[in-house]
N, C-alpha and C positions, 0 to 999 in steps of 0.2 A: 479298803476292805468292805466297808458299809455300801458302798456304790456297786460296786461287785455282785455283794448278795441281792441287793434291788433289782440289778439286771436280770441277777439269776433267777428270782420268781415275775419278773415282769417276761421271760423269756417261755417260762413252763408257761403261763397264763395265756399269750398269746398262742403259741403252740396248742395246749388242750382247747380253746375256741374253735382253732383250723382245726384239730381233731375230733370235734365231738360228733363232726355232720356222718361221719366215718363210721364211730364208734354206734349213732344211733340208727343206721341203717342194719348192720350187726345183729344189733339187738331185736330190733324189730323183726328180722325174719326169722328170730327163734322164739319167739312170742304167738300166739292164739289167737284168733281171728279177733275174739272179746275183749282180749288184754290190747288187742292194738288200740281201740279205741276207747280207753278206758281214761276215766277222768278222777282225779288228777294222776299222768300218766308215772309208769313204774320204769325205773332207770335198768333195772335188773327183772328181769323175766321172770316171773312166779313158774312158771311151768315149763322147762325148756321142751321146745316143739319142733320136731325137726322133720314135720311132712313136707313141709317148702322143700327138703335137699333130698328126700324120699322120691315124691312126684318128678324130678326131674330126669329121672332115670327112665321114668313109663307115666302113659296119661295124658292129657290134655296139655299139660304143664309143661311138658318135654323141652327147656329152651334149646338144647344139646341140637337138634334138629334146626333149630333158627340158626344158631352159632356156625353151624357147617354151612347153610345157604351162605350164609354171609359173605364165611371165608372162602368159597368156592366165586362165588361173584366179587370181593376187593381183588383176588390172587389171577382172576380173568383177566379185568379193567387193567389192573400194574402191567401186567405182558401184554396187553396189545396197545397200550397209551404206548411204554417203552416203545417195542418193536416197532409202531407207525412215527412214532416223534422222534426216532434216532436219529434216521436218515433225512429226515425232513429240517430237522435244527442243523446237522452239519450242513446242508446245501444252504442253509439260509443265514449259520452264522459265516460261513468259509467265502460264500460266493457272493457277489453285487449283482443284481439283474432288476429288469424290467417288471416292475409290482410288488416289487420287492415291501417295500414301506407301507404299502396296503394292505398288502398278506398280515402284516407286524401289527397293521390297527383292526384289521379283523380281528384277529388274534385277543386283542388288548380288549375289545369289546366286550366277546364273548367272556371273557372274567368278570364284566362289570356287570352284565344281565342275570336276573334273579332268575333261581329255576322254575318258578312257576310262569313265569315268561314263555320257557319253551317246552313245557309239560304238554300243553294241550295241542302241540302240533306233532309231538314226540306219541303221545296216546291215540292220535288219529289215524297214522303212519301207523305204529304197530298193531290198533286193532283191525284195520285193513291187509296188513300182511297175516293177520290169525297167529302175533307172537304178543300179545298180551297173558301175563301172570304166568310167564317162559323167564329163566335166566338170562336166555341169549336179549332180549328186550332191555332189562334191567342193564344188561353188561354193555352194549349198547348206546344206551342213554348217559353212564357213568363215562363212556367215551369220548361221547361228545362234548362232554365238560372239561374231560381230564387230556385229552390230546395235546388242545390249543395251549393249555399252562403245562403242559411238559416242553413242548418245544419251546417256548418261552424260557421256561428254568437251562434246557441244555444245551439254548444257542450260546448263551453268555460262557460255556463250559468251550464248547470247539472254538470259538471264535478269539479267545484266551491264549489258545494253543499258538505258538510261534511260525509262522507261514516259512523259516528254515527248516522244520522237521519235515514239512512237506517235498518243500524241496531235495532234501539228502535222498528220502525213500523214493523221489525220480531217480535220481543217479545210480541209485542201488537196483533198479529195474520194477519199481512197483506202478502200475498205472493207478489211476484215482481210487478205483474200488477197490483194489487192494493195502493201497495205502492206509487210505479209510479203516479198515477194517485190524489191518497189523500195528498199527503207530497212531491212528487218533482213538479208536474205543476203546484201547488199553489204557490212554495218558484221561480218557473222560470218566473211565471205570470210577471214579470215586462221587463225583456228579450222578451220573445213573442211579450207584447202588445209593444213593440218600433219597432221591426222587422216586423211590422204589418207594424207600419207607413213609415219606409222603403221600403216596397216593394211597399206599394201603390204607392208611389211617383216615385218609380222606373216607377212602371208600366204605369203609366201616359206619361212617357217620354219618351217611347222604339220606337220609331219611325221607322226605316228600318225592324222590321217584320210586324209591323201592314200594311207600306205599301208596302209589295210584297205579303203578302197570305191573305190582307183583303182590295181589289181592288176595292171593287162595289162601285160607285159614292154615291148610297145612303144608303149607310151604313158604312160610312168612318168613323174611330176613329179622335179625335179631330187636331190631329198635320195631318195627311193625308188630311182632307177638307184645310187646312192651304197651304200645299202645291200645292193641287189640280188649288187654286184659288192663286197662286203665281207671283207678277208681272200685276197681271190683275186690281182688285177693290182696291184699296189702302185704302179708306177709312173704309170698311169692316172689310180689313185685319188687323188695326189699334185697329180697336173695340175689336175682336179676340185678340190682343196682351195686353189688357186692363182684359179683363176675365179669360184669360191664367195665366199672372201675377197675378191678386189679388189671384185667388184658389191656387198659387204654394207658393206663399207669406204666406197665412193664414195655411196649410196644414203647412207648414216646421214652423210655429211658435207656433204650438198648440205641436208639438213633439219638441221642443227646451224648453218650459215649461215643458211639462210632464216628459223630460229625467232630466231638472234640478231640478225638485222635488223629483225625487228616486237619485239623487245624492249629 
């Protein structure tokens, strides 16, 4: 009984540690610009301040506007990584051909190359085409990363699949692309839809392209306004860490269920 209860406050203890980074970001965005830096600092907000959640609606402040760039460029990047790495994993987990194994360490490479590697050839290309601080730039660039690790993830998906299915849907009158299409994307549908939510989340977080080829103050993806105003409004930035959180929180637990029910 004694061991028990020690657990049970050595459990709260641990827990409110993990919680307080939480609780004090909270705080701080209902707190005054003075109160934030106020020495020795207050657990509870002398004044609750709620222009941080006012200014977001209208103003400079506006993150609501970074949030939609954002998700209009991860929701771009997921549909064309998918759509270009479908076909290209099924041909490459299904088939044996000539370059085959070099295609697979290109492939491997580009996962291992830091983005600032291939920034400055990415930014020369696009200020030469006049698609600098463009979405289609950004969406782009997040492709280049994101294609070669899709195919990667959903060759091991087709290639899984039993080379008997293929063969029934000949007998039954399907050529390859139709096959393809009636019997391997239905049986890969659960690979896809997770690789979806993977890259969204990716794409959410890719920070050093969005900000060197998508500059314009007012039209900053969400981490770039973040940085933009860095060191400056604390209490703002506060709020931002409240919104960031919950969506990356809620995103990574709707795909922690859905993988653990196809598993």
């Amino acid at each position: 009984m004694q061991k028990n209860i020690i657990m049970c406050f050595l459990s709260v203890g641990i827990a409110a540690i993990f919680l307080f980074p939480l609780y004090w970001i909270v705080v701080t965005s209902l707190k005054a610009e003075p109160e934030v830096f106020q020495n020795p600092p207050t657990f509870i907000p002398e004044t609750l301040n709620f222009k941080s959640y006012t200014e977001q609606l209208s103003g400079d402040f506006n993150m609501f506007q970074s949030f939609k760039n954002s998700f209009v460029i991860a929701t771009s990047t997921m549909l064309l990584c998918v759509v270009l790495a479908v076909p290209a994993s099924y041909g490459i987990g299904r088939y044996r051909f000539k370059g085959r194994s070099l295609f697979l360490l290109i492939f491997l490479l580009t996962q291992m190359l830091p983005a600032s590697v291939i920034l400055t050839p990415l930014f020369i290309i696009f200020n030469n085409l006049g698609l600098l601080n463009t979405q289609i730039a950004v969406i782009l660039a997040d492709a280049t990363i994101g294609i070669p690790f899709s195919i990667l993830v959903l060759m091991n998906f087709f290639a899984s699949i039993p080379k008997e299915l293929e063969d029934s849907a000949r007998i039954d009158g399907c050529n390859r692309f139709t096959a393809f299409l009636r019997v391997f994307l239905p049986i890969a549908y659960p690979g896809g839809y997770c690789l979806c939510n993977i890259l969204f989340l990716i794409c959410l977080g890719r920070l050093s392209i969005r900000y060197d080829i998508y500059s314009r103050s007012n039209s900053k993806a969400n981490y770039c306004w973040y940085i933009q105003f860095y060191g400056s409004i604390w209490y703002i930035m506060e709020l931002f860490n409240c919104i960031c959180n919950s969506h990356h929180s809620a995103g990574t637990g709707y795909f922690y269920n859905y993988a653990k029910v196809y598993n």
